[in-house]
mmCIF file of the N, C-alpha and C atoms, coordinates in Angstrom:
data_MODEL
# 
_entry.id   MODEL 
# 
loop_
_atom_site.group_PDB 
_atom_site.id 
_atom_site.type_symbol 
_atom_site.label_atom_id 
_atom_site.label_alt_id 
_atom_site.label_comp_id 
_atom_site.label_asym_id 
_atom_site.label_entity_id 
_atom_site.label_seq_id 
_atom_site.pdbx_PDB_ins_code 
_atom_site.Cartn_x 
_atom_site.Cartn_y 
_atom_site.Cartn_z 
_atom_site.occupancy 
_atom_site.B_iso_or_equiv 
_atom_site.pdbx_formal_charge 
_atom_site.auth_seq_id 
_atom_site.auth_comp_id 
_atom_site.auth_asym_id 
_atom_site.auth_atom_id 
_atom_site.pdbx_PDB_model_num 
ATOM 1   N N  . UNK A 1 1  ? 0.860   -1.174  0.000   1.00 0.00 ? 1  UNK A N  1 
ATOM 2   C CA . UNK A 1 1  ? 0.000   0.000   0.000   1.00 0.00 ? 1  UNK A CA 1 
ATOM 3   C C  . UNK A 1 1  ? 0.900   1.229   0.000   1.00 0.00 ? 1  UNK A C  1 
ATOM 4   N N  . UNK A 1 2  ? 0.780   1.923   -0.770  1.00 0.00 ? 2  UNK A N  1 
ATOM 5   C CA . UNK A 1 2  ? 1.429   3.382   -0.916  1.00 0.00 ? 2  UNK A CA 1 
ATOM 6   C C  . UNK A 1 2  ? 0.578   4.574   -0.186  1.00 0.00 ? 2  UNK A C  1 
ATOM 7   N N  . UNK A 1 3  ? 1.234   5.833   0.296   1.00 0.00 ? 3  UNK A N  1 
ATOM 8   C CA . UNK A 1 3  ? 0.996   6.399   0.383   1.00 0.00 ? 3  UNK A CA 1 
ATOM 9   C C  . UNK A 1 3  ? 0.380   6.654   1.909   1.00 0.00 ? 3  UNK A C  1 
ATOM 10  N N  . UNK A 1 4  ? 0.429   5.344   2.440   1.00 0.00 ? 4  UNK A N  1 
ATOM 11  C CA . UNK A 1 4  ? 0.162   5.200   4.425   1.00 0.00 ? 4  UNK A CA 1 
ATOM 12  C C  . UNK A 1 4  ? 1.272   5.196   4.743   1.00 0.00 ? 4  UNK A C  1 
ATOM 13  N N  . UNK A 1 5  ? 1.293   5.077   6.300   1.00 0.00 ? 5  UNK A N  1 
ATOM 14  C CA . UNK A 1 5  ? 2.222   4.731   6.918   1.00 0.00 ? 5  UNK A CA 1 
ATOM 15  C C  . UNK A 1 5  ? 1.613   3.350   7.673   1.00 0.00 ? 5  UNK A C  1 
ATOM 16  N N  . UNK A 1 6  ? 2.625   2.279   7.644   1.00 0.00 ? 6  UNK A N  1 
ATOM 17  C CA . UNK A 1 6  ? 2.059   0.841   8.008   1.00 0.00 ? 6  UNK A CA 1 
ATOM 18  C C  . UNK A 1 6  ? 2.647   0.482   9.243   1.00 0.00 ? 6  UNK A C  1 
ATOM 19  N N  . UNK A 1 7  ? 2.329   -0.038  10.253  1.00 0.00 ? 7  UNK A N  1 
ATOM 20  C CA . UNK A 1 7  ? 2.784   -0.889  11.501  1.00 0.00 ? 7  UNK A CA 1 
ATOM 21  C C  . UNK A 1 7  ? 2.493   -2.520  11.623  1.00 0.00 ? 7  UNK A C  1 
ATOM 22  N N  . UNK A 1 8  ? 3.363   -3.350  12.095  1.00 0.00 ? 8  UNK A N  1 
ATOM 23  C CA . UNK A 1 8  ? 2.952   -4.181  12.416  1.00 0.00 ? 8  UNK A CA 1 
ATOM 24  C C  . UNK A 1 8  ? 4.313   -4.667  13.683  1.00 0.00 ? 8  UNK A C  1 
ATOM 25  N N  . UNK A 1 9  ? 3.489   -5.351  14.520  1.00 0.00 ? 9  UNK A N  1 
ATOM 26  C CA . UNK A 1 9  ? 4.444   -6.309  15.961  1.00 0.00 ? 9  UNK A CA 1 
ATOM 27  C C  . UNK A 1 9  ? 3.396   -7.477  16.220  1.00 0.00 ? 9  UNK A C  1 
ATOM 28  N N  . UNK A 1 10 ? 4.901   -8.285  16.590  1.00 0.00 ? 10 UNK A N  1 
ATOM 29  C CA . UNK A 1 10 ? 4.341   -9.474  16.993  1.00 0.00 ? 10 UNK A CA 1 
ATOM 30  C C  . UNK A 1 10 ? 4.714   -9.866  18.273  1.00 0.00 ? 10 UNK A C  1 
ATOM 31  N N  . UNK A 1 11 ? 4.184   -10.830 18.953  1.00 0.00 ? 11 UNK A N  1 
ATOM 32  C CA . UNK A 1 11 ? 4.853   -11.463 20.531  1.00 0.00 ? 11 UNK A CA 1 
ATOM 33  C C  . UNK A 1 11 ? 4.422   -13.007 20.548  1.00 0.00 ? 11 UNK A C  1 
ATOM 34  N N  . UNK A 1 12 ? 5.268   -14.035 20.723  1.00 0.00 ? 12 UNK A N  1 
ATOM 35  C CA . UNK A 1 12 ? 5.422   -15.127 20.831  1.00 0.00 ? 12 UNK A CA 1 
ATOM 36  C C  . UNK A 1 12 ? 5.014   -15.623 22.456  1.00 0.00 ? 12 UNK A C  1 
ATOM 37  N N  . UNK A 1 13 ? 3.929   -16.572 22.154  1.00 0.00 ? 13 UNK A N  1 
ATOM 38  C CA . UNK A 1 13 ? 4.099   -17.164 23.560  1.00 0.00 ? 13 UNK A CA 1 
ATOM 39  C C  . UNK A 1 13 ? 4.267   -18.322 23.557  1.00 0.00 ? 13 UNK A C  1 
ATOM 40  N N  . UNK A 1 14 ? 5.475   -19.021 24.410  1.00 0.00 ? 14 UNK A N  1 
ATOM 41  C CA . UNK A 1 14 ? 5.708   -20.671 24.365  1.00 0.00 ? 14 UNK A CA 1 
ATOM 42  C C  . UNK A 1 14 ? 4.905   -20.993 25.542  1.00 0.00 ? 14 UNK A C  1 
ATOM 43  N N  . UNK A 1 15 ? 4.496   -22.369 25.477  1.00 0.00 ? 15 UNK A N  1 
ATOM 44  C CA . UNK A 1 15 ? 3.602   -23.255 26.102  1.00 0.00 ? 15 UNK A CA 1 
ATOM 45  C C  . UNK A 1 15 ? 3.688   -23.880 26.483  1.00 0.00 ? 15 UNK A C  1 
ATOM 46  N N  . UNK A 1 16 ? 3.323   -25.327 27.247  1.00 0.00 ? 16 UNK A N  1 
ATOM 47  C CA . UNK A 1 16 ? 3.324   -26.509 27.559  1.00 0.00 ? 16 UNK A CA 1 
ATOM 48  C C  . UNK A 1 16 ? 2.283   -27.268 27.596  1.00 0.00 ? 16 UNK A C  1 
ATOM 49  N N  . UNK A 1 17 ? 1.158   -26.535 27.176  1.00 0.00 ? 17 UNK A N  1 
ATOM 50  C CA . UNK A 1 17 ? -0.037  -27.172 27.647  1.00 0.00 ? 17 UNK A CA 1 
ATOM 51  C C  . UNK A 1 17 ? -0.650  -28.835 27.285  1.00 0.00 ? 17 UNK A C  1 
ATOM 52  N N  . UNK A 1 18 ? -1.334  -29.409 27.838  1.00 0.00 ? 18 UNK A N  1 
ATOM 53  C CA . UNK A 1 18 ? -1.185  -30.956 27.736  1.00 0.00 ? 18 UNK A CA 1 
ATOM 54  C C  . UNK A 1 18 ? -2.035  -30.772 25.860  1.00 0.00 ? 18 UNK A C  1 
ATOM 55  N N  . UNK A 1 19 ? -2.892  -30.070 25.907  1.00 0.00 ? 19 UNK A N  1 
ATOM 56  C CA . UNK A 1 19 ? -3.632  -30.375 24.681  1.00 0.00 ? 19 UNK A CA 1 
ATOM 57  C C  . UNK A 1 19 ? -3.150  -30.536 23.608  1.00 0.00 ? 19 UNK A C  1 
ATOM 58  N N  . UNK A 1 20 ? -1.211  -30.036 23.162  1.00 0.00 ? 20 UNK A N  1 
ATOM 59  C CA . UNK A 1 20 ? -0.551  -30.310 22.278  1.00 0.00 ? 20 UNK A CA 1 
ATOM 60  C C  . UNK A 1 20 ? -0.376  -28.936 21.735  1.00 0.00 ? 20 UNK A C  1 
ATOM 61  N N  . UNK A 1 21 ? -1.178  -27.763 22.328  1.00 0.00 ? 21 UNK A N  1 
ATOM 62  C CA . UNK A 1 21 ? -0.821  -26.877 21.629  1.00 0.00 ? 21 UNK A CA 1 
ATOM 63  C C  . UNK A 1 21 ? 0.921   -26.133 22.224  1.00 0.00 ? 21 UNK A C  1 
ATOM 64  N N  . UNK A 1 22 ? 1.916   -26.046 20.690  1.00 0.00 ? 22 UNK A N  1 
ATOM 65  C CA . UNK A 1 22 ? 3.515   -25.802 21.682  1.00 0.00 ? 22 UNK A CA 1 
ATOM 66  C C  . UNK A 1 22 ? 3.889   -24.026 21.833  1.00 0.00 ? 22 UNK A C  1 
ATOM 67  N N  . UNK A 1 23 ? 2.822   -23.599 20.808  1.00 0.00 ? 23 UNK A N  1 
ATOM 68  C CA . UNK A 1 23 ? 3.343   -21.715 20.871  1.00 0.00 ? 23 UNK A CA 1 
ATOM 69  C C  . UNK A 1 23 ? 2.284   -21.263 20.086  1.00 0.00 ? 23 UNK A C  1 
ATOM 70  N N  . UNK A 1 24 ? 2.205   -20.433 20.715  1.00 0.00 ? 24 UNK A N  1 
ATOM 71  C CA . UNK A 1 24 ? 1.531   -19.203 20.272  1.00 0.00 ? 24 UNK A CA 1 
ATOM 72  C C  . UNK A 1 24 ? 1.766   -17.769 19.980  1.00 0.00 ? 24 UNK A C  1 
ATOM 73  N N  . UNK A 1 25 ? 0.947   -16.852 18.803  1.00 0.00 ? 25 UNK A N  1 
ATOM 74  C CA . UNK A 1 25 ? 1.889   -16.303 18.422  1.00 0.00 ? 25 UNK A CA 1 
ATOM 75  C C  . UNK A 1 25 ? 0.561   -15.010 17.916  1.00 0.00 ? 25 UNK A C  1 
ATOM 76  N N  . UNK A 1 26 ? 0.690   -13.870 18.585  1.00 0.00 ? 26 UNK A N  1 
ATOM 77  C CA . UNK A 1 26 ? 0.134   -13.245 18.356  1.00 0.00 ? 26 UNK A CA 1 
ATOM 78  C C  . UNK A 1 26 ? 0.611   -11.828 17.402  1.00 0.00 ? 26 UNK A C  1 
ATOM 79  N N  . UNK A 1 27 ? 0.158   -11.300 16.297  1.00 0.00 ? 27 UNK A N  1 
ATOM 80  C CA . UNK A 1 27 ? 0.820   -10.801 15.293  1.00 0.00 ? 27 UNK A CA 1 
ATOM 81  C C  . UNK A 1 27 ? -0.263  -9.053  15.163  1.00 0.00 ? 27 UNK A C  1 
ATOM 82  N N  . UNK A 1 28 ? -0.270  -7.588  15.410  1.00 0.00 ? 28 UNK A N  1 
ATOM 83  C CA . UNK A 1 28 ? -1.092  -7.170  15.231  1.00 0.00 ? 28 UNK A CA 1 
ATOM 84  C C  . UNK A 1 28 ? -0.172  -5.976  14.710  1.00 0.00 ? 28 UNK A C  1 
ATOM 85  N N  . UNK A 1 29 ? -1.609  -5.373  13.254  1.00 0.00 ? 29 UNK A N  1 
ATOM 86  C CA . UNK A 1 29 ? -1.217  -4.652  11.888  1.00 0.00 ? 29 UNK A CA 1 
ATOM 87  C C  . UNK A 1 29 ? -2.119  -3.351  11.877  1.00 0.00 ? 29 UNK A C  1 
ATOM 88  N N  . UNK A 1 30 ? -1.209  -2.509  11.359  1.00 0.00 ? 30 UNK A N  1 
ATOM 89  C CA . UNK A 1 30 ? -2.385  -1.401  11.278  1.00 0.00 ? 30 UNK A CA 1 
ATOM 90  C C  . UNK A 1 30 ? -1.903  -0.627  9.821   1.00 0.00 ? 30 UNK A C  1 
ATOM 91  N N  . UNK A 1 31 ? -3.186  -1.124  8.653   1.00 0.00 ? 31 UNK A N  1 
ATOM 92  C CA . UNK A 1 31 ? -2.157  -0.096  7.545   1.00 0.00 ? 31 UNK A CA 1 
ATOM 93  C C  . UNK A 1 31 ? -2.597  0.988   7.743   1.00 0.00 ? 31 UNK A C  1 
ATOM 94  N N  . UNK A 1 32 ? -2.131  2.411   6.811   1.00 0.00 ? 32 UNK A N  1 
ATOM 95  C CA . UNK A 1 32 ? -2.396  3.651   7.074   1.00 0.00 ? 32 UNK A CA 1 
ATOM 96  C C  . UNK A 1 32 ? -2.667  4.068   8.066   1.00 0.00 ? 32 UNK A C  1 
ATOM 97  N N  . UNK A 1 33 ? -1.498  4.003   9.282   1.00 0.00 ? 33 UNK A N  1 
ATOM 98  C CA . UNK A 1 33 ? -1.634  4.568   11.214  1.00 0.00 ? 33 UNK A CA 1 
ATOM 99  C C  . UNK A 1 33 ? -1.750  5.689   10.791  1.00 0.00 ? 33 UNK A C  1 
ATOM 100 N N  . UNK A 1 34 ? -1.183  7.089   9.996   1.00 0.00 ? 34 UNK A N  1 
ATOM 101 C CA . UNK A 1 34 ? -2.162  7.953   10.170  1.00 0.00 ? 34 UNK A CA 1 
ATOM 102 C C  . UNK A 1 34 ? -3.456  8.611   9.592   1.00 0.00 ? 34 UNK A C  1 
ATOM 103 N N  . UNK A 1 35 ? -3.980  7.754   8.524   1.00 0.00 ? 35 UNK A N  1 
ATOM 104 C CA . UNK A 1 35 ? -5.444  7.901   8.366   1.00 0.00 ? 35 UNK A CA 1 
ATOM 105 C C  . UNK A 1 35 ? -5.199  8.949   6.838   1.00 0.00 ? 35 UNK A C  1 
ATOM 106 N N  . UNK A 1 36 ? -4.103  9.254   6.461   1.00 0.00 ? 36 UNK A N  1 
ATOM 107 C CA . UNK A 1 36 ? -3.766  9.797   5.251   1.00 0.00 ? 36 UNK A CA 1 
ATOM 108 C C  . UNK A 1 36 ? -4.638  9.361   4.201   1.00 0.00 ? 36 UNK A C  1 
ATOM 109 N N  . UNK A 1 37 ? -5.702  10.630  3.962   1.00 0.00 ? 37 UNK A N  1 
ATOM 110 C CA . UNK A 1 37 ? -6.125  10.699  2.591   1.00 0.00 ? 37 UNK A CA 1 
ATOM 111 C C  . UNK A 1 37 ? -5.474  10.812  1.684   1.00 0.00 ? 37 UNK A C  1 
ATOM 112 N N  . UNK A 1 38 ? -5.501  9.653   0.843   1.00 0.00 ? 38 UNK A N  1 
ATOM 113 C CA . UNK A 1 38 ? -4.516  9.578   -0.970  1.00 0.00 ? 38 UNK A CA 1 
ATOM 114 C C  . UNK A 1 38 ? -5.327  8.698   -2.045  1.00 0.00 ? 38 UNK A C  1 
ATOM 115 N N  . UNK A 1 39 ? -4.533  9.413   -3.184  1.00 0.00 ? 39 UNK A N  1 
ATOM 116 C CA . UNK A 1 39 ? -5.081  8.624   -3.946  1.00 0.00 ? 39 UNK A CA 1 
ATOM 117 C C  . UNK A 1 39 ? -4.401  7.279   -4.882  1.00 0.00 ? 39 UNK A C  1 
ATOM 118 N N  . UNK A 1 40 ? -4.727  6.221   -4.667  1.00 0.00 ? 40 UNK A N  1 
ATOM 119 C CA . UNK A 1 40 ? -3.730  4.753   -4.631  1.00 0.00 ? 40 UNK A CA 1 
ATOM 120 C C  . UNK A 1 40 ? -3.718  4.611   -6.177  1.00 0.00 ? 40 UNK A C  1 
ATOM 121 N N  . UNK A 1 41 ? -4.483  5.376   -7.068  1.00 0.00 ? 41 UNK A N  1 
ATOM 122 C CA . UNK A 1 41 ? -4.451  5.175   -9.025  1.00 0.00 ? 41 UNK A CA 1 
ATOM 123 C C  . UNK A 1 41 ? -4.703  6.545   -8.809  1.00 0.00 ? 41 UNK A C  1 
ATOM 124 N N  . UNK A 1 42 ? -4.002  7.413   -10.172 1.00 0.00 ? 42 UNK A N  1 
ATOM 125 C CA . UNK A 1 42 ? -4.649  8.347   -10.536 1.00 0.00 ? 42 UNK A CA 1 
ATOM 126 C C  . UNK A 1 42 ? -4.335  8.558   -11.924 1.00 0.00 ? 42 UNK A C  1 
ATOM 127 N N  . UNK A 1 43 ? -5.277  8.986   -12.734 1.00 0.00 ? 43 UNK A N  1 
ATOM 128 C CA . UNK A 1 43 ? -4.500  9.719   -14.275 1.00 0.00 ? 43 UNK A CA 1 
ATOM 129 C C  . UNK A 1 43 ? -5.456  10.212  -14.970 1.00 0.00 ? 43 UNK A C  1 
ATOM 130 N N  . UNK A 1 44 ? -4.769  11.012  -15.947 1.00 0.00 ? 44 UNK A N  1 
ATOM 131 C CA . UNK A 1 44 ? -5.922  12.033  -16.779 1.00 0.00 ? 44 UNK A CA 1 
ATOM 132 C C  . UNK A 1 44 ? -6.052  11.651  -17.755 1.00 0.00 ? 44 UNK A C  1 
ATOM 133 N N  . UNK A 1 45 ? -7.058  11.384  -18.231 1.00 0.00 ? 45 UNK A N  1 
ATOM 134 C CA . UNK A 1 45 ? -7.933  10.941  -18.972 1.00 0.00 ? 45 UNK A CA 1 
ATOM 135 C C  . UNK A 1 45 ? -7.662  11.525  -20.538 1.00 0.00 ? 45 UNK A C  1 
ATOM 136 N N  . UNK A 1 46 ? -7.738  10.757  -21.623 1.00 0.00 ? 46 UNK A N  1 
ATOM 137 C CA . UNK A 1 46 ? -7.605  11.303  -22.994 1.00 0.00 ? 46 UNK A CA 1 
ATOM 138 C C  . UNK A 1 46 ? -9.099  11.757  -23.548 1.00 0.00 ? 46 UNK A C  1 
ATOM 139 N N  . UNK A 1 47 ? -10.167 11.274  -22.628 1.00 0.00 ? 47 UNK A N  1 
ATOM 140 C CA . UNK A 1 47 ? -11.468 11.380  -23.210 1.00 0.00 ? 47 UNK A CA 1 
ATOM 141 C C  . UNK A 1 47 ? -12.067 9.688   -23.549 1.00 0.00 ? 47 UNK A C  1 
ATOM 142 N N  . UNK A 1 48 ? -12.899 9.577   -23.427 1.00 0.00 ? 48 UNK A N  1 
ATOM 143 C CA . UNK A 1 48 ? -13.798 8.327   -24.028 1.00 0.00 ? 48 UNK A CA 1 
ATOM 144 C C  . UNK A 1 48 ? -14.202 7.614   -22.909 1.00 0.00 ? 48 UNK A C  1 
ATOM 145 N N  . UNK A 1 49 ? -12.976 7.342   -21.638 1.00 0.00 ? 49 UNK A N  1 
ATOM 146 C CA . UNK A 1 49 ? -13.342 6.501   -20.909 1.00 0.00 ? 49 UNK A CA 1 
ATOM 147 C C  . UNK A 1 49 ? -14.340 6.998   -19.927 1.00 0.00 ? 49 UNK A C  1 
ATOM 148 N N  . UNK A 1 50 ? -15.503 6.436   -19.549 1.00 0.00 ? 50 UNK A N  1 
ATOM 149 C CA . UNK A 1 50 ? -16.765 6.550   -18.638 1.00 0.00 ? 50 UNK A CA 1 
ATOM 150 C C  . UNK A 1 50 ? -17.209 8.038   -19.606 1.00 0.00 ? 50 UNK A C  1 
ATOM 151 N N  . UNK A 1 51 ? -17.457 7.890   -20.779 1.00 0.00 ? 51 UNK A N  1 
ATOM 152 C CA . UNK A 1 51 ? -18.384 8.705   -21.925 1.00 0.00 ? 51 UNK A CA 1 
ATOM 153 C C  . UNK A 1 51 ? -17.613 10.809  -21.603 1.00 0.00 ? 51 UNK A C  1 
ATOM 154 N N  . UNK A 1 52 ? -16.042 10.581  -21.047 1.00 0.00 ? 52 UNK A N  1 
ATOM 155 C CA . UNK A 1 52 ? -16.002 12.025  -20.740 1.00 0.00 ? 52 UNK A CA 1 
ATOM 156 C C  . UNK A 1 52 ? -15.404 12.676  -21.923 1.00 0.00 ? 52 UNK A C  1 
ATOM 157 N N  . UNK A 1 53 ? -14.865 13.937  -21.781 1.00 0.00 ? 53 UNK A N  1 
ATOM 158 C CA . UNK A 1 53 ? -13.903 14.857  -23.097 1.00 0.00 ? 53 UNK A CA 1 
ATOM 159 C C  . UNK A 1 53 ? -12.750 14.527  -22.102 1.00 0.00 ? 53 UNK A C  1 
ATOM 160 N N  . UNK A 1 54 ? -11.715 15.061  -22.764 1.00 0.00 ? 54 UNK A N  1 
ATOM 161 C CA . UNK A 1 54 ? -10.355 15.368  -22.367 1.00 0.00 ? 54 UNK A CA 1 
ATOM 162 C C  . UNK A 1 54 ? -10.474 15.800  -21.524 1.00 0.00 ? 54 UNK A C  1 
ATOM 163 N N  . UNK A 1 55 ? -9.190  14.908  -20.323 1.00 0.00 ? 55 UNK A N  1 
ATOM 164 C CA . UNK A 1 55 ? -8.429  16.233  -19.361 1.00 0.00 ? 55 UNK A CA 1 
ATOM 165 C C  . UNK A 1 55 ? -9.142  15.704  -18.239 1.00 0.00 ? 55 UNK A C  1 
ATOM 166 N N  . UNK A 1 56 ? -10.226 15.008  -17.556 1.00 0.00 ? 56 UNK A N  1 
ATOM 167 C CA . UNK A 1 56 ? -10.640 14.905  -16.361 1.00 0.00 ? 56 UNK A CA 1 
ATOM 168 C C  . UNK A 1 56 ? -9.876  13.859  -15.447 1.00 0.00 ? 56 UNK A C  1 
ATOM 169 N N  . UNK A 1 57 ? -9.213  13.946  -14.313 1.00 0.00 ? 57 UNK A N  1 
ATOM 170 C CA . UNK A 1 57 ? -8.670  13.287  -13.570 1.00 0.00 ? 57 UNK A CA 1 
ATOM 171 C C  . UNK A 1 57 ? -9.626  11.961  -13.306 1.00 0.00 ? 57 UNK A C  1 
ATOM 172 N N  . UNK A 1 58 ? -9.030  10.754  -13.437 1.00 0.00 ? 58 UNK A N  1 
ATOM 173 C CA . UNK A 1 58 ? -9.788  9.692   -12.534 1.00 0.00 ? 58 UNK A CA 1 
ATOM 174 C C  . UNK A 1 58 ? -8.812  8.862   -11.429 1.00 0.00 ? 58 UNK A C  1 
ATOM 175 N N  . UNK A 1 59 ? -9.408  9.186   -10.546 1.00 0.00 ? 59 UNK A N  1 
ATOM 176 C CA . UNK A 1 59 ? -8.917  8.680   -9.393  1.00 0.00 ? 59 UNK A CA 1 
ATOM 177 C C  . UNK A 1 59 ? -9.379  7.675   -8.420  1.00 0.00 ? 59 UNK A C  1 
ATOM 178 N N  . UNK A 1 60 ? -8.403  6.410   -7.591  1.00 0.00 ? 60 UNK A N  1 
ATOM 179 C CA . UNK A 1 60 ? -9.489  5.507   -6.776  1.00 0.00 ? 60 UNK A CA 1 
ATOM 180 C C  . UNK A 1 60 ? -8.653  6.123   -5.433  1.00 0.00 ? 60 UNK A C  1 
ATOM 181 N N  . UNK A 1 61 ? -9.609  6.186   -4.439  1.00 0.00 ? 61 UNK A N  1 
ATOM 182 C CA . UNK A 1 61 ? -8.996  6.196   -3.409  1.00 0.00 ? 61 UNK A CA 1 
ATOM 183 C C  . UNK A 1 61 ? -8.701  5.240   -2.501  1.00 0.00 ? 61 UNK A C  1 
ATOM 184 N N  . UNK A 1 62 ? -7.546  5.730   -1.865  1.00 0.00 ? 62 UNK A N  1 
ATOM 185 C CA . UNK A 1 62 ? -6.846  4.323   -0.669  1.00 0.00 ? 62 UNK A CA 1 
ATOM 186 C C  . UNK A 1 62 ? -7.906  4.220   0.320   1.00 0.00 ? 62 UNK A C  1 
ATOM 187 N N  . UNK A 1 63 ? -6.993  2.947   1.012   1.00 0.00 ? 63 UNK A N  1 
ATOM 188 C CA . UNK A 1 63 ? -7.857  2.633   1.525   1.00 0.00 ? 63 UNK A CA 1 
ATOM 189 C C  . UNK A 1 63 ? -7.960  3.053   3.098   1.00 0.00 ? 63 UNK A C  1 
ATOM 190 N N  . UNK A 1 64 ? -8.960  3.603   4.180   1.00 0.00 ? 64 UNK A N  1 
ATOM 191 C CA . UNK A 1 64 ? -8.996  4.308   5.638   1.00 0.00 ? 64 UNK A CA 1 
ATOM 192 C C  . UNK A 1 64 ? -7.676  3.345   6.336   1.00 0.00 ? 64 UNK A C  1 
ATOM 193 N N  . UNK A 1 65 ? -7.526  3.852   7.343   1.00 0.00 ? 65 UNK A N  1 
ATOM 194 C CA . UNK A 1 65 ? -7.058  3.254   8.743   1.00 0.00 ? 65 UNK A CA 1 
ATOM 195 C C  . UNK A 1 65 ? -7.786  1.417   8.343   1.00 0.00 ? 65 UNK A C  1 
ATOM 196 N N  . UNK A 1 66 ? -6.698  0.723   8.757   1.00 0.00 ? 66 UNK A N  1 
ATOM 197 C CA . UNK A 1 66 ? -7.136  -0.701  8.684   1.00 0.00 ? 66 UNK A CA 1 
ATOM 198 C C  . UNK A 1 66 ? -6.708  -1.331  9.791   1.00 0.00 ? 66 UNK A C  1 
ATOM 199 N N  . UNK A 1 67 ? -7.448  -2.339  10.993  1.00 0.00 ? 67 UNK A N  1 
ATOM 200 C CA . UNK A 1 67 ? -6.442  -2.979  11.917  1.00 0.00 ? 67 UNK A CA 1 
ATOM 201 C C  . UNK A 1 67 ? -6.615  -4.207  11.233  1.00 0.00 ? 67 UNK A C  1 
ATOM 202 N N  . UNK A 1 68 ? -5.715  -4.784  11.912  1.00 0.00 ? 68 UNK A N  1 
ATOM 203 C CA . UNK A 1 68 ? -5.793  -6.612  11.448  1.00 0.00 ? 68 UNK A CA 1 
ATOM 204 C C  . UNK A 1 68 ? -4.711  -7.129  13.211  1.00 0.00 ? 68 UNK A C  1 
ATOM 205 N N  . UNK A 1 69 ? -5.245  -8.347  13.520  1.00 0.00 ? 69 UNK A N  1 
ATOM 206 C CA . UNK A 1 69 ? -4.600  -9.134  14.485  1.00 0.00 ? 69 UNK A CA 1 
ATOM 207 C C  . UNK A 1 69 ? -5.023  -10.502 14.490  1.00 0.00 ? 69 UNK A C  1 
ATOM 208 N N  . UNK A 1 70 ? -4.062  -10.995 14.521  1.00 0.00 ? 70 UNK A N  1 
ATOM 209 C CA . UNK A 1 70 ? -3.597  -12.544 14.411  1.00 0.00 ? 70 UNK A CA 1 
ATOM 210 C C  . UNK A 1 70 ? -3.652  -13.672 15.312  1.00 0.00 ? 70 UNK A C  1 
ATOM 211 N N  . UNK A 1 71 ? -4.083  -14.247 15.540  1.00 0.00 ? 71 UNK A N  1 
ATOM 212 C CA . UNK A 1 71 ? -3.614  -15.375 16.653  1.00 0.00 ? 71 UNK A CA 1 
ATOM 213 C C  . UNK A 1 71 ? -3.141  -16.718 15.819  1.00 0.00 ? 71 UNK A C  1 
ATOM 214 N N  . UNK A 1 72 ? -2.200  -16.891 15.986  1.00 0.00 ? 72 UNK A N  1 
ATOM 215 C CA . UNK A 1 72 ? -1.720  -18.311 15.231  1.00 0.00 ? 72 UNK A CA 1 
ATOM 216 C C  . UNK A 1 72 ? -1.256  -19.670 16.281  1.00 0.00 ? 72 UNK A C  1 
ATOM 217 N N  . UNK A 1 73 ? -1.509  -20.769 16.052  1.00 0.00 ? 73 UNK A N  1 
ATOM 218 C CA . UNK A 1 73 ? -1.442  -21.800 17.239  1.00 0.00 ? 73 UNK A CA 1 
ATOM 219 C C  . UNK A 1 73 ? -0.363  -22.942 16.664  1.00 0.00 ? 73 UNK A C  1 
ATOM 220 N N  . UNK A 1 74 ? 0.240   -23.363 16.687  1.00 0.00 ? 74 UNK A N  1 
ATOM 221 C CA . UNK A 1 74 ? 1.323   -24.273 16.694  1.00 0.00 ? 74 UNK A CA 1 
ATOM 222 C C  . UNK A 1 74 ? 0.478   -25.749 17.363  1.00 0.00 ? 74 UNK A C  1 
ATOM 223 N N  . UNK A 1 75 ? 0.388   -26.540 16.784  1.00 0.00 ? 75 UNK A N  1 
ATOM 224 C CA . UNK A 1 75 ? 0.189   -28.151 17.645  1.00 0.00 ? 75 UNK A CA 1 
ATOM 225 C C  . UNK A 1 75 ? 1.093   -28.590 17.259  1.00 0.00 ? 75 UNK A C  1 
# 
């Protein structure tokens, strides 16, 4: 992703537990930490595409603040 700023950390936990599970592993992401409005495509147009004339910018925008977190289990 362009144009965020991205984080991610992880922390490992080892185990013993009888059920077989041996580590665990927790992983947590945040793209665009500061919420930066951008635009992830942009370009100007020759005319024709979506029925316009020349010259109009088309642009998609990125994507907000995203979290994501992980739990992953080892047996």
């Amino acid at each position: 992703m362009s144009g965020g700023l991205n984080f991610s950390t992880s922390a490992d936990f080892p185990t013993s537990w009888r059920d077989g599970i041996r580590d665990l592993k927790v992983t947590a992401e945040v793209d665009n930490l500061a919420n930066k409005r951008y635009d992830s495509f942009e370009y100007i147009t020759s005319g024709g595409l979506y029925n316009s004339t020349g010259g109009p910018v088309i642009a998609f925008p990125g994507a907000p603040r995203t979290w994501y977190v992980t739990l992953t289990a080892s047996f």
